[in-house]
C-alpha positions in Angstrom: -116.7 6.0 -203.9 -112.8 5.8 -204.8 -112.3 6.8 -208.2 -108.4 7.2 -207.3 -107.3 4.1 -208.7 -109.5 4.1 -212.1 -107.8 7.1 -212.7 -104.5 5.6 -212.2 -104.4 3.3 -215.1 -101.9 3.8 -217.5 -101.6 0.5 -219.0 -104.4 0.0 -221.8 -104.3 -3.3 -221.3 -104.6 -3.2 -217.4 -107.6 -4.7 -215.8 -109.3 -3.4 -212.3 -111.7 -3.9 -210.0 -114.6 -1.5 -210.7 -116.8 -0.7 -207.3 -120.7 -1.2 -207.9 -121.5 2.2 -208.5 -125.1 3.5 -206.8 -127.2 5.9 -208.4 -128.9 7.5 -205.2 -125.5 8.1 -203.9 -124.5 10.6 -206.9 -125.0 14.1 -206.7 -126.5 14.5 -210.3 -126.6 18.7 -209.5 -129.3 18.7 -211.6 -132.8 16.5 -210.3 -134.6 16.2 -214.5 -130.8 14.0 -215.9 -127.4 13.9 -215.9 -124.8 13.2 -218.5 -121.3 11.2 -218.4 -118.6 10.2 -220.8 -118.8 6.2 -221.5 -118.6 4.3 -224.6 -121.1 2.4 -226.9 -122.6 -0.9 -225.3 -122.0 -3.2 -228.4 -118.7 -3.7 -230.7 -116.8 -1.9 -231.8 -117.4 -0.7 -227.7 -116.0 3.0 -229.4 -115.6 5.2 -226.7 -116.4 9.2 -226.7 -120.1 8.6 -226.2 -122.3 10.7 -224.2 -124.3 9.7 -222.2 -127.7 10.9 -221.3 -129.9 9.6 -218.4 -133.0 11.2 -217.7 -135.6 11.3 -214.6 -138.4 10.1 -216.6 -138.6 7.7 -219.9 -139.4 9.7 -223.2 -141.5 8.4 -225.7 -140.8 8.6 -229.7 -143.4 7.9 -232.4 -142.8 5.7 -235.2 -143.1 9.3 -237.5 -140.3 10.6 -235.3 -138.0 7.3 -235.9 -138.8 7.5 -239.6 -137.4 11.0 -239.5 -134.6 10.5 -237.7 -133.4 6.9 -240.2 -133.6 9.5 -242.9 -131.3 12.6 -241.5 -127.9 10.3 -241.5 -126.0 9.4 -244.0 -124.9 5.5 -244.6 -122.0 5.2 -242.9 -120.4 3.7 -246.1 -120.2 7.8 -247.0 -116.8 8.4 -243.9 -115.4 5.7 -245.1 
């Protein structure tokens, strides 16, 4: 895969041709996940996200997500 010319724009507002990118064709180094820099799927899109893929789906319990809702502050706090 060329990556060459994704690292050549300069222009923010400069559109290119992505190539279909195939998983089986990376070499994760690692076979249990791997991890890339992207951005956040919905607006505001931010970029600066991490990314994490793993081999096998993880499970949560609904104990875990209640936990989890209660650790962050509202976001209403940065602003």
């Amino acid at each position: 895969m060329q990556l060459a010319p994704m690292m050549s724009v300069l222009n923010i507002n400069e559109e290119i041709a992505v190539p279909k990118i195939i998983a089986a064709n990376i070499n994760f180094g690692s076979k249990k996940n791997f991890r890339y820099y992207g951005s956040l799927t919905t607006p505001p899109c931010s970029e600066n996200v991490i990314w994490t893929v793993e081999e096998r789906v993880r499970t949560i319990s609904r104990e875990q997500i209640n936990l989890l809702k209660g650790s962050h502050q509202p976001l209403t706090q940065f602003i």
